[in-house]
Every structure is written in structure tokens, then in C-alpha cells.
N, C-alpha and C positions, 0 to 999 in steps of 0.2 A: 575513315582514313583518307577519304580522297581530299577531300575538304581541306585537310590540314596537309594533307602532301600538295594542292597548290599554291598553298598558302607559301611553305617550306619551300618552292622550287621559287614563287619570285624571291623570298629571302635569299637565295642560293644561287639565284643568277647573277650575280656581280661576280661572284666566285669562279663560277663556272665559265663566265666570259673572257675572266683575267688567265686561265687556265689556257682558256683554246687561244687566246691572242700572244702566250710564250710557247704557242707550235703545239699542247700535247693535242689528241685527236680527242675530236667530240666523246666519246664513247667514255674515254679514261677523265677528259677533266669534268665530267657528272659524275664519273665514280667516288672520284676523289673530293670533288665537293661534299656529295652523301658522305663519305667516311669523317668527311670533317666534323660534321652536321652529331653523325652518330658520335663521334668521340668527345663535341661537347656535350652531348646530351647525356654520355657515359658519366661524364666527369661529374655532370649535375648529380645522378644518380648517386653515383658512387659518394657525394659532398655529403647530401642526403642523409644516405644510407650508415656511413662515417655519424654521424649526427645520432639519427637512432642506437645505434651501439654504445655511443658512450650514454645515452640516456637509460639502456638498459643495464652498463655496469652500474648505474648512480639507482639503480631499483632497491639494493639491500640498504642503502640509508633512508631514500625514501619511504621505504615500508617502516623503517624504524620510528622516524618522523610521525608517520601517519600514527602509527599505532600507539604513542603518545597522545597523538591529539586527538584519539578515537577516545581514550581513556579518559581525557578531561572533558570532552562532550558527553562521555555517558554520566560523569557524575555529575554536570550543570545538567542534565537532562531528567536526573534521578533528583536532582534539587528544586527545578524549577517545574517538571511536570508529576512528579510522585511515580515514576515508573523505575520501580527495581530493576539492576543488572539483569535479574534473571528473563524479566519481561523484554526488556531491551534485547536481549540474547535472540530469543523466542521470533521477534518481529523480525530480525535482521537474520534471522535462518532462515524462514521463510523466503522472505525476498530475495533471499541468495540462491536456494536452491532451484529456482526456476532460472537462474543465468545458468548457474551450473548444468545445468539438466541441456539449455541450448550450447554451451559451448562450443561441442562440434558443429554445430551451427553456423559458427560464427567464422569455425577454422578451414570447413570447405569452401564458405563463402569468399574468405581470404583467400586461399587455393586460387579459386576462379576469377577471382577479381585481377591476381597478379599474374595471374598467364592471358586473360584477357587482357589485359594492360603490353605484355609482351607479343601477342601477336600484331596489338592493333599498331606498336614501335616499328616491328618487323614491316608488317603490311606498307607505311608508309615511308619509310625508308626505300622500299623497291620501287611505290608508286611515284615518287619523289625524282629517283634514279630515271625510269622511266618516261615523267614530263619532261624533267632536260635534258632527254637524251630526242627525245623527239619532239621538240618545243617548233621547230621549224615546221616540221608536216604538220602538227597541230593550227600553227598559225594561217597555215595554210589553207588548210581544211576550212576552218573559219571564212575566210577571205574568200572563197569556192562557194561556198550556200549561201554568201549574202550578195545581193544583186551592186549592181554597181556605184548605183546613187547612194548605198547605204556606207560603201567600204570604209569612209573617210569616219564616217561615225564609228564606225568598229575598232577601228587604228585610235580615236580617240580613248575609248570604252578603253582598251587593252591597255593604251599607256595610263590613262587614270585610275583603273582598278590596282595598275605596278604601282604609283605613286601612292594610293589610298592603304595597300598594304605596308609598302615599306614604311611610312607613317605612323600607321598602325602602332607595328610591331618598333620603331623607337619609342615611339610614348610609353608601350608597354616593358619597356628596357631599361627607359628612364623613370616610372613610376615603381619598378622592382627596385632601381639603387636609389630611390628615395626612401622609399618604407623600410629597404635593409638599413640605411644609413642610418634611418631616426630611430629603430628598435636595437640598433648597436649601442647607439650613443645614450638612453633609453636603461637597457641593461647594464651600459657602465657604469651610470648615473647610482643604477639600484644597489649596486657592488653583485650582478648577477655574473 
């Protein structure tokens, strides 16, 4: 979580800088950046999430779908390999019941995985809160253990690791609205 809450706080300092230069105090325009930070990340979720739902109302056609074309695989499979329905039956109870048998398996590990996924949200959201609230002592700090010949390298390191991130994180902004552009246009093409 730290990692990606520095990452998140140079994202966030432009925000946070435009915040304290209309007067609010340090303390409130980090708040307010994190909350902004969180709210889109909300929305993403929420987008997401919206997404899966309707995928899960479209489950009773889908099943119905499949269960057609399970139908026409067993009889090209009873055609083309000589294995009766009932064999066919037999092979695929099998193989099933060892998912079944792990299922909760699968549900605790789900469990864990989405509250891990929540704390690690939580986590960096405070630690996030907390680099730009205290970006200055930190800079500082920095500037304090390295000797004096060095500082000018350090000031460098600091503004090009900001520039190496914001960078980054555009190309990665702009490679997300290409790949959404081309698989929209993609799906429309397919009548999806």
C-alpha cells in the first residue's frame, strides 16, 4: 500500500497545491484531495460493479444458450466419437463433482480476497492522506541525511521521479481510453 499511496500522492499534488493556493489549510486540501481520489475510485467500483449485475441478470439466458449448445455437442460427440449420452453423463459428473466438493473453497477465498482488496483501499487512502499532509517534513527529512554536495542531485531525483510518475500514470490513462475506445467500437461493430 505504500507504494501505490506514493504514487497516488504525486498524482494528487496538483490537487492538493491548487486546494492550499485558494486559502484552505494544509490539513483539509489533503483531505479533500484523498476524498476526491476515493470518490473516483468509488465510481470506478461502483461502474464495475453496475457491469457485473447486469451480467448476472443476463445468467437465465445464458444458461439457456449454453444448455442448447451443450445438447448439440453431446450429440456431434456421440456422432463423431461413439460415446453415448449416458457415458458422456458419467465423465462430466465426475469432473464436476470435484468443483462442487471445492466450492466453498472458492467462496472463502472470495471472502478474503475482497476484504483484502478493502483493507489494502483503506490502508492507502490514509497513507496517501498522510504523505500530503506531511510532504514538507518529508522533503525535508530527505534534504537533512544527504550531505550537501549531494542535495542538488536529490532535488533532481525528486522532480524527475514527479515527472517520471505523472507520465506514467498519462500514458496509462491514455492506453485505458484507447483499448475502451477500440473494444466499444469493436462491440458495436459485432451488434454486442
Amino acid at each position: 500500500p505504500l507504494y501505490f499511496s506514493v504514487l497516488l500522492s504525486i498524482l494528487l499534488l496538483p490537487v492538493t497545491s491548487f486546494f492550499e493556493k485558494i486559502k484552505f489549510p494544509r490539513a483539509l486540501a489533503a483531505l479533500v484531495s484523498v476524498l476526491l481520489a476515493f470518490f473516483v475510485i468509488a465510481a470506478v467500483i461502483y461502474l464495475l460493479s453496475a457491469q457485473i449485475i447486469a451480467f448476472f441478470n443476463d445468467i437465465p439466458s445464458i444458461r439457456k444458450n449454453l444448455t442448447e449448445h451443450y445438447v448439440t455437442l453431446q450429440h456431434w460427440i456421440e456422432q463423431r466419437f461413439s460415446l453415448s449420452m449416458a457415458q458422456q453423463e458419467t465423465l462430466f459428473s465426475n469432473a464436476t463433482s470435484d468443483i462442487q466438493d471445492s466450492g466453498m473453497v472458492y467462496v472463502r477465498q472470495t471472502f478474503f480476497t475482497v476484504t483484502e482488496t478493502l483493507a489494502f483501499l483503506i490502508f492507502c487512502l490514509i497513507y496517501t492522506l498522510l504523505i500530503l499532509y506531511y510532504r514538507h517534513t518529508i522533503r525535508n527529512f530527505l534534504f537533512a541525511i544527504f550531505k550537501s554536495p549531494h542535495k542538488k542531485n536529490l532535488a533532481e531525483v525528486i522532480t524527475g521521479s514527479k515527472e517520471v510518475v505523472k507520465n506514467y500514470m498519462t500514458g496509462l490513462i491514455i492506453e485505458m481510453i484507447i483499448i475502451s475506445t477500440c473494444n466499444t467500437i469493436l462491440f458495436l461493430a459485432l451488434g454486442i
